[in-house]
N, C-alpha and C positions, 0 to 999 in steps of 0.2 A: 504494500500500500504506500503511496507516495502522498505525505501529509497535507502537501498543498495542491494536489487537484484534489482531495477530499475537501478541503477547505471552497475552492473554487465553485465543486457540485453542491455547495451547500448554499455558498452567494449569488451561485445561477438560478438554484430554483425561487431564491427571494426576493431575487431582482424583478421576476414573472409576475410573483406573486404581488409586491406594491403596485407594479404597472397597473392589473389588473383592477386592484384594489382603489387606484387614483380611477381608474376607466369607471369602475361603479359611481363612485363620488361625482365623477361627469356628467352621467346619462341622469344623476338627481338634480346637480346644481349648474350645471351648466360651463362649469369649469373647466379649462384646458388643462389636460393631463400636460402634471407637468416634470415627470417622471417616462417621457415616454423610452428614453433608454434601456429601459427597465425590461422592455419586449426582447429588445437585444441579447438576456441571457440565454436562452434560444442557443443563438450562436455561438456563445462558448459550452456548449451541451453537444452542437454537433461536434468542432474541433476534440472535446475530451473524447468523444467519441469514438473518433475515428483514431487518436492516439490510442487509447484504453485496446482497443478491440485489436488493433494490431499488435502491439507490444504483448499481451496475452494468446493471441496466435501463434505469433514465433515460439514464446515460449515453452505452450502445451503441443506444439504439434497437432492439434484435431484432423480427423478427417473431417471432409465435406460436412457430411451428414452429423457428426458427433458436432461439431461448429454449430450447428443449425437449433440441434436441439437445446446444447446448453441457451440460446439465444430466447429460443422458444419458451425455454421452460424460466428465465428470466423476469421475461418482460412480460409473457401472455399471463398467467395467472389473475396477476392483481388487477391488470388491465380489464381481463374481462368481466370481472366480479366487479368494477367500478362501471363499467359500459352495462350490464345487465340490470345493474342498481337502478340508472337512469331509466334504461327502459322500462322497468318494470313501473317506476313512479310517473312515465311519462303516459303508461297504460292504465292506470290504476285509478292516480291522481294527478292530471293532467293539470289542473287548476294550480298544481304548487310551482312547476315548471315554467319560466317565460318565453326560452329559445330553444327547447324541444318539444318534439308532435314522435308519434310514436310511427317509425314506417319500417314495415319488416325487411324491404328491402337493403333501406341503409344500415342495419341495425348489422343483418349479413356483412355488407362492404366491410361497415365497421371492426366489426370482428376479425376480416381476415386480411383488413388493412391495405383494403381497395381506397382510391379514392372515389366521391362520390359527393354529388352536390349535396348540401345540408335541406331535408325538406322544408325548412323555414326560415333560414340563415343564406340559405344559397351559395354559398361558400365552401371549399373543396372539404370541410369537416367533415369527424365523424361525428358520433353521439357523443362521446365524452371529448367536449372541443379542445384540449392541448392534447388528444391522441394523433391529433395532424402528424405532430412532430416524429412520432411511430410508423408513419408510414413512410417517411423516408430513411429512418433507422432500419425501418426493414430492408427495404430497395438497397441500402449500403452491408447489411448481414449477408444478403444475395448475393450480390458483386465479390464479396468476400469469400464466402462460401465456395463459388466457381473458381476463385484466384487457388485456392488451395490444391487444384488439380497440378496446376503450375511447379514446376522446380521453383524451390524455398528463395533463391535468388531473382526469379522475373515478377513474383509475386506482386510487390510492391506498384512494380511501373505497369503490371497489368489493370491493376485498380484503379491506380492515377490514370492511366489511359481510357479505359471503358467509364471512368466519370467526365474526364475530358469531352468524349464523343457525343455522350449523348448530350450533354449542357452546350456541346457545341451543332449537334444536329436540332437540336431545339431551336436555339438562336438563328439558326440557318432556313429558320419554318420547313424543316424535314416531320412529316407527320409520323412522330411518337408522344406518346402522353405528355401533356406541358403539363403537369405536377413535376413531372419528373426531369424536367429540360432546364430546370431553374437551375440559375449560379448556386444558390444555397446549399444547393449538393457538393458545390467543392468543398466545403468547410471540410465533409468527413476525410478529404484530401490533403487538405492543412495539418491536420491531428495524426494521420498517416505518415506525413514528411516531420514532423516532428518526431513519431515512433519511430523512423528510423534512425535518426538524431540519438535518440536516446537507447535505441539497442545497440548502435556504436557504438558505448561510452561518450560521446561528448557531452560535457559536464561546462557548466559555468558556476564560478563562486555565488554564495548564496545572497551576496548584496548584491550583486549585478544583476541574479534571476530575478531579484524584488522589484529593481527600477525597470527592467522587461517589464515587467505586467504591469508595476505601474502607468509606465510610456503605453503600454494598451489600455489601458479605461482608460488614460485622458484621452487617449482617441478617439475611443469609443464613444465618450460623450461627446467631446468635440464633431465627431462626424456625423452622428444622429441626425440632427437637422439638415445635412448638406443631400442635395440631389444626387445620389451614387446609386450604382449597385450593390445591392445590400452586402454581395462577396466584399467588394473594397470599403464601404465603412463600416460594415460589423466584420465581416469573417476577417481580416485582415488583422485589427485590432485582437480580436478573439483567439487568434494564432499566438500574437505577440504575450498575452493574458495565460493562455494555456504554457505557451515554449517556456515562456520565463517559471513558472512553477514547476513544468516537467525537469525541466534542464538543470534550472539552479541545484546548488551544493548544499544539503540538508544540515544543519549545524550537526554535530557527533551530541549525542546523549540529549539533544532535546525534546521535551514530549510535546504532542500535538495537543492544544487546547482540548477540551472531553465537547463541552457542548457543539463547538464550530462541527468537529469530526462525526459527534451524534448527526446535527443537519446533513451531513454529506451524504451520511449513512442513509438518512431519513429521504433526499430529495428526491429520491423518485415517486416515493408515495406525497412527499407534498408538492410535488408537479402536477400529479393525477386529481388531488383531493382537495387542490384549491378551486377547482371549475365547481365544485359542491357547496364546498365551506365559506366562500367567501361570498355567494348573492344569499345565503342560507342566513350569514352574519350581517350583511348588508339590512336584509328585513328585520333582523332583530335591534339594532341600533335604531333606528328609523321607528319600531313598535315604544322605543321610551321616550321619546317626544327632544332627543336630543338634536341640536342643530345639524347640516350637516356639515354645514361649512364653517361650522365653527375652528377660529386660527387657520386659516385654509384648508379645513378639513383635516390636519394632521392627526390629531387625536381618533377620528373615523379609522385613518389608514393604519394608524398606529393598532389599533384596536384589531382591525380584520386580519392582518400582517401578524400579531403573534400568535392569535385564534387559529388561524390557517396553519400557523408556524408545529402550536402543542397536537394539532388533529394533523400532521402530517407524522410525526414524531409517534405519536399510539395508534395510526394505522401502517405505520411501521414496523411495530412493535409486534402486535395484535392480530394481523392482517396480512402483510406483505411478508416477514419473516418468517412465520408459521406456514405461509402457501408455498415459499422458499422450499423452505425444509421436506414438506410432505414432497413436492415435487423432484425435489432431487434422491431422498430415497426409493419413491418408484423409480425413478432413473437408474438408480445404482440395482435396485432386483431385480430389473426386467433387460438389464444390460451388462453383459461381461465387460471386464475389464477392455481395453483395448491398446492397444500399440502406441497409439496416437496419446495413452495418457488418461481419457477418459473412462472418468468413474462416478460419472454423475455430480461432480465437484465445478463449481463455477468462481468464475475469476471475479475477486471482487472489485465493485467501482467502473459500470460500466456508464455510458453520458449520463443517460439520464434515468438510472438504477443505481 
């Protein structure tokens, strides 16, 4: 475990989570989010990403299909137990829901991490709205997955190239899925060129990794508002954010903060759990008759941001960890040992797990 992309998986999911939280504040009071940055952790989720998943490739060897499943058995669990949650109250109790309608066709997509218009949002969602970001985790598991056919040496430039293509057959109005034609997709490109950095050894001192990523969030803020492609003002930045934690030189004998590393631990369930927990918090603030914009709303956001923060942290707990577990012991009884390494055991710290 490398303490500062733990650190970083725990800033990413928070940064989503106030975005949000400032975006609810808006649709009441009218107020420009002024946090929009905050969407941008997004993008240092893909670049960990794509670092994490390689750098654990190399190192377990997986085949193909052994690659696939640990993936599977990762991400799908908690995922679908939060997508079935919605459906079921989007069937049951439609009246508590604002931006879901129950359609069984998406509900399908969703789950197998098609994209697919949202039936009431119209936007390439699925039911549980930040599983977007899952469906191009997938499309990059894929890509990966195929690379491993490959000698351990073309591996890398194979990935980098089949994401190359298609973000460049996109742009070239070659008819394949625009979900998938987007520059966004190179981030998990970025986090790959980085993994290889770092299964080199190239190492930098650990003030220097610091002022890296520092030098990436001011960019990152800085470039926000500029007219880019979101690859050059988030993923570029987001690179720089990720390299400098990957790369820098960890002090000898020092321990990782407990809470920051809890959140890291915790951010993939409070990535999934804030599309619930924060319009769920949004109405309960609003049922006490408090302002909302009271001091520019901070105290609102203050409020949904740690709410979101403790129900991300005990369905972590509760929830994701326990479905962990169960999943990987069927894994490991219904699967012998393998060459490749696999034994039902998953690497931990993937983007946004």
């Amino acid at each position: 475990m490398i303490i500062q992309i733990q650190y970083l998986r725990g800033i990413a999911a928070l940064m989503v989570v106030v975005f949000h939280a400032f975006d609810l504040l808006g649709r009441e009071t009218g107020m420009d989010n002024p946090f929009r940055v905050g969407a941008l952790g997004v993008d240092i989720f893909f670049v960990i990403s794509g670092f994490i998943i390689f750098v654990a490739a190399e190192k377990s060897e997986p085949r193909p299909a052994e690659f696939m499943i640990r993936r599977i058995l990762r991400i799908v669990p908690l995922y679908w137990a939060l997508t079935l949650l919605i459906a079921g109250v989007s069937l049951l109790r439609p009246d508590l829901l604002s931006s879901t309608v129950f359609d069984p066709k998406h509900l399908l997509a969703s789950l197998f991490f098609v994209p697919m218009a949202h039936p009431k949002l119209g936007e390439l969602f699925p039911v549980l709205i930040p599983g977007w970001t899952l469906n191009y985790e997938m499309a990059f598991y894929l890509v990966m997955a195929a690379a491993l056919f490959a000698p351990r040496g073309a591996r890398a430039w194979i990935i980098l190239a089949v994401l190359l293509l298609l973000v460049g057959l996109g742009q070239a109005g070659i008819a394949i899925p625009a979900f998938y034609a987007q520059p966004i997709l190179l981030e998990f490109g970025l986090g790959l060129l980085i993994g290889m950095a770092y299964r080199r050894n190239l190492r930098i001192d650990a003030g220097a990794g610091m002022i890296v990523t520092l030098v990436g969030f001011v960019a990152l803020v800085w470039l926000e508002p500029v007219e880019l492609s979101r690859f050059l003002k988030a993923g570029l930045p987001a690179a720089l954010i990720v390299g400098g934690a990957a790369l820098g030189r960890r002090a000898p004998g020092r321990a990782g903060h407990p809470l920051m590393l809890l959140l890291g631990d915790a951010s993939y369930s409070l990535y999934l759990t804030q599309a619930i927990v924060l319009p769920a918090m949004a109405k309960v603030w609003s049922s006490t008759g408090l302002l909302l914009g009271l001091v520019g709303g901070l105290p609102f956001v203050a409020f949904l941001t740690v709410v979101a923060a403790l129900a991300g942290i005990v369905c972590y707990r509760l929830l994701e960890k326990p479905l962990l577990g169960f999943t990987t012991r069927l894994s490991a009884r219904s699967s012998p040992a393998a060459p490749g390494g696999f034994q039902g055991k998953q690497p931990k710290g993937a983007s946004l797990s």
